[in-house]
N, C-alpha and C positions, 0 to 999 in steps of 0.2 A: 653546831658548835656554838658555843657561847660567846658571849663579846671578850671577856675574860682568857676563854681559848682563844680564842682570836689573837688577842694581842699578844698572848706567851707566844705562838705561833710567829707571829710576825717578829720579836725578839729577838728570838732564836735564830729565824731566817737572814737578820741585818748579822748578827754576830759571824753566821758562817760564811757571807758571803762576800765582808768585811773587815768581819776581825785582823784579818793578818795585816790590814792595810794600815792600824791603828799602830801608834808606838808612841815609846815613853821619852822626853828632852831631858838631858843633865844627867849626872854619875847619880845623883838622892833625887831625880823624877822633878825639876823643878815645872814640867806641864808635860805635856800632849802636843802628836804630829800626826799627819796624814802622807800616807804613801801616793802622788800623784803621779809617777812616773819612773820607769826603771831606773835605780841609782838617785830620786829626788825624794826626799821629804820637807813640805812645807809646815812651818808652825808659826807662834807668834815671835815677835822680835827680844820682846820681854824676858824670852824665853832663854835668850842663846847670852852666853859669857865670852866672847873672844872667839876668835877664829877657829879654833877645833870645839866639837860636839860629840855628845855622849849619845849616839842613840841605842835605844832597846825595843826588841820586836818583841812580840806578843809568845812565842818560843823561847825567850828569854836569851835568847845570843846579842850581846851589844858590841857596837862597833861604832868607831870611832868616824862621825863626819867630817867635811869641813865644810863653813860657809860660803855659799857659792854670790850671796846678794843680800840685803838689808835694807828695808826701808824702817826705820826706829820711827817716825810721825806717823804710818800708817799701820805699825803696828805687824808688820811681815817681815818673814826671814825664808831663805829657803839655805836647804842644804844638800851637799852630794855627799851621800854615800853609799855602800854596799847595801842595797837590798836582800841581798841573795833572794830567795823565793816569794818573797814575801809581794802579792799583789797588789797591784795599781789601783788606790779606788776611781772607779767611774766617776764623772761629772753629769749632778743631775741638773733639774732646770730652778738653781738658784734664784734664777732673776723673775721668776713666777710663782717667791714664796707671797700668799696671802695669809690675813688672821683666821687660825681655825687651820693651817697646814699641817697635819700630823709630822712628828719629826723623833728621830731616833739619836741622842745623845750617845757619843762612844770616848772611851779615852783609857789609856793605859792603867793598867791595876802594879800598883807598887808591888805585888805579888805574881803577877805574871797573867799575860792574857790579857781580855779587853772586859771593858765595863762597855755595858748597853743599856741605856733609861729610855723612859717614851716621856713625850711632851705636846704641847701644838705651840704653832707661832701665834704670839698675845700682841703683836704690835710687828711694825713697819718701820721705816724709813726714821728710826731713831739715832739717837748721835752719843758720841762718848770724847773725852780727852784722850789719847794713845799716850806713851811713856814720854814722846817728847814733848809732850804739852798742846798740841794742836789736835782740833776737833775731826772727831772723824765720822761721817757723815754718811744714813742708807744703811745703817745695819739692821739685823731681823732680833725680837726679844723672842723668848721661847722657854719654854717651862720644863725640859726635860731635866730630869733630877744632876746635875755632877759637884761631884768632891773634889777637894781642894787638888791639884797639879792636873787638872782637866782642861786648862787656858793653851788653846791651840790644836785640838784634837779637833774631830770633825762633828758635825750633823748629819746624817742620811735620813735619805725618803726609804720606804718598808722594800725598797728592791736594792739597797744596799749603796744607792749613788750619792755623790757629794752633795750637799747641798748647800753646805756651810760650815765658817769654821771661827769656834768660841773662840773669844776672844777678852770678854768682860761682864764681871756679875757682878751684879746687882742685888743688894740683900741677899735674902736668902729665899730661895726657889724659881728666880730668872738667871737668862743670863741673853748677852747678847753676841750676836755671831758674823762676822763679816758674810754676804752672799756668795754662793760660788756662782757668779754670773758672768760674763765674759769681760767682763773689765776687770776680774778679779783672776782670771784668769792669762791672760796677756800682763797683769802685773807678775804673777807668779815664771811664764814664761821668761821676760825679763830679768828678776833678777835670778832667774837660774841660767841666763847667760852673763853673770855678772854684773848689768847694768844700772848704774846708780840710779836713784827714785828724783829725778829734779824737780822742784818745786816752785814755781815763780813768786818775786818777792819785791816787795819794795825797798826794803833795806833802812826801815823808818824804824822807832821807840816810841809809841804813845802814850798817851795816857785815856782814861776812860771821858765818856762824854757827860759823867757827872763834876768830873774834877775841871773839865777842860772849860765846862761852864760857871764855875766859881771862881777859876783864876781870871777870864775875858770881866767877871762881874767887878772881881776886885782891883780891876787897873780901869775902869771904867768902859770895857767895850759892851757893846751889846750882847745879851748870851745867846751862844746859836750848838745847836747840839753836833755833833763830830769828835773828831778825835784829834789831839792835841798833840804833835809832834814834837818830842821833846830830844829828840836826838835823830843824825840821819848819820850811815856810813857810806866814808868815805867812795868814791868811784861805784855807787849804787846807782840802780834805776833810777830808786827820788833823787839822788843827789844830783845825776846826770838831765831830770828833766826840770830841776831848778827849786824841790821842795828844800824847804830849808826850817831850822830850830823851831818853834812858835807858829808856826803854819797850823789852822785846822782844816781838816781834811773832812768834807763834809759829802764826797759821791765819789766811787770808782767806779768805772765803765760803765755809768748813766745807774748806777746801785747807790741806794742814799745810805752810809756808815756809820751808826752810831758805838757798834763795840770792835772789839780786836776778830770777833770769831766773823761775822759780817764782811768785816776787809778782807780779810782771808778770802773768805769764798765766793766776794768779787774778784780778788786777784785772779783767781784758781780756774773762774768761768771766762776769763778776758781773752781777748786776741789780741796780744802787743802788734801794733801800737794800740794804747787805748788811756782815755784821758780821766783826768782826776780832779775833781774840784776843790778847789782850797778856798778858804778866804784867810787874807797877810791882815789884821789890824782892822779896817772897818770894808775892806775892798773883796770883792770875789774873782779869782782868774781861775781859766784854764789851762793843766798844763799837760802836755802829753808823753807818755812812757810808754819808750820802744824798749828799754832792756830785756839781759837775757834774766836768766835763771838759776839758782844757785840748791845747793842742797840742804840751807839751813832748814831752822823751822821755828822761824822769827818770821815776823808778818812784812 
C-alpha cells in the first residue's frame, strides 16, 4: 500500500470512528464541538451566545443545549445536551503531543457530516490571547488544513482519540489547539458541573515598564523597570496587602515583572500567601498577599 493509501486509509478510519462525535455550534455554524460525554459537548467559549445553544450532529438533527460552565479567559465552554446516539470521543494522550505528531483535524461541514484533514504538530508549548484578553499558555500548533467555523472542534490521533481541541489560527495553514491533557480535562469536568473558572488576582491597573520608566525619569526618580500601578480596587488583594497608586511592582513570588502577561503568570504559579516587591518613590519594601480569588481577568 502506498503512503498515499495509507493516509486515505487512515482518514477514513478517524471519520468513522469519530465522526459522530463532531458537531456544529450556533443556528449559521458559528464553530465546532466535541462529544466528550453522554449529554456533554465541549467547544470554545467564543463560540456560545447566552445561555441556550444551537447544536448540530453530523446526522443533521439539532437540538437545543444549554450552558452547563464558562470560562471566557480560557477560552472553554461546555454544554448539556441530548446527544442521542451520537458517541463519546475517546481521550487520547494530549499531554504527549511532540513536533512531528501526526494529527487528524475534524469539524462540522455546514452541509452535514464531518470534515477530516491530516497535519502534524509544528510547534509546542505556544501561547495566544483568549477573547478576554489574557494569555493562554501550552497550546499545540498544527497544520491540518480547517475552514472557517472549525474553532472548537477537535484533533484526533489515526485511532480516532482526542487529542486536542482548535481553538486559534494563525494565518493561513496553522492553527492552534488547547491539549487534551488531564488539566484540560478536570477543567472540562468542572464546568460541566457548573463551577466557575476562579482565577487569582491582584486587583491592580498598570502600566507597561517602558511608560513606568519615563514617568520615575520625568519626576526625577531613578528608572527601574516594573510596572507601574496606576490604580488599585477597592477591598483587593493589593489593596488589603498595602499596594497603593504610584507603586512599582517590580517581583511576584520571587518572579521579576516587567509586563502585564509576566504578572499574570506569577500570580497564576503563586501560593497565597506570597510576597510582592514594590518600590514607593526611591525605597524598596516587601509586602505580602494572602487574598482570595476572583473571576475577573484583570491582572
Amino acid at each position: 500500500m502506498s503512503v498515499l493509501e495509507e493516509l486515505q486509509s487512515a482518514i477514513t478510519s478517524v471519520a468513522d470512528k469519530a465522526g459522530t462525535a463532531v458537531v456544529g455550534i450556533g443556528s449559521r455554524q458559528r464553530g465546532s464541538g466535541v462529544v466528550v460525554a453522554d449529554g456533554r459537548v465541549v467547544t470554545n467559549a467564543h463560540n456560545v451566545r447566552g445561555d441556550e445553544v444551537t447544536v448540530t450532529f453530523g446526522d443533521g438533527r439539532s437540538v437545543r443545549g444549554r450552558l452547563a460552565g464558562i470560562d471566557v479567559d480560557g477560552d472553554l465552554a461546555v454544554i448539556n445536551v441530548d446527544t442521542g446516539g451520537a458517541r463519546a470521543a475517546a481521550w487520547g494522550e494530549g499531554d504527549a503531543l511532540t513536533v512531528g505528531t501526526p494529527v487528524f483535524g475534524a469539524a462540522a461541514s455546514p452541509t452535514g457530516g464531518t470534515r477530516v484533514t491530516f497535519g502534524t504538530v509544528s510547534a509546542v508549548a505556544r501561547a495566544f490571547r483568549g477573547p478576554g484578553g489574557r494569555r493562554i499558555a501550552g497550546s499545540v500548533e498544527h497544520t491540518a488544513p480547517l475552514a472557517p467555523g472549525s474553532s472548537g472542534g477537535p484533533i484526533f490521533d489515526a485511532e480516532g482519540r482526542l487529542l486536542g481541541l482548535n481553538t486559534n489560527r494563525l494565518g493561513e495553514g496553522f492553527y492552534l489547539a488547547l491539549p487534551a491533557d488531564t488539566a484540560l480535562r478536570e477543567r472540562i469536568d468542572a464546568l460541566g458541573r457548573g463551577e466557575s473558572t476562579q482565577r487569582p488576582r491582584l486587583g491592580v491597573a498598570v502600566a507597561p515598564s517602558h511608560i513606568a520608566r519615563r514617568l520615575r525619569r520625568s519626576v526625577g526618580l531613578p528608572e527601574r523597570d516594573g510596572l507601574l500601578v496606576r490604580g488599585v480596587e477597592d477591598d483587593s488583594p493589593a489593596s488589603k496587602a498595602g499596594i497603593v497608586e504610584g507603586d512599582l511592582i517590580v517581583e511576584v513570588a520571587g518572579k521579576a515583572v516587567t509586563d502585564a502577561d509576566a504578572m499574570v503568570e506569577a500570580i497564576a504559579g503563586a501560593t497565597t500567601p506570597y510576597e510582592v516587591r514594590i518600590v514607593r518613590g526611591t525605597e524598596e519594601r516587601t509586602v505580602t498577599v494572602g487574598g482570595g480569588a476572583t473571576a475577573s481577568g484583570e491582572a
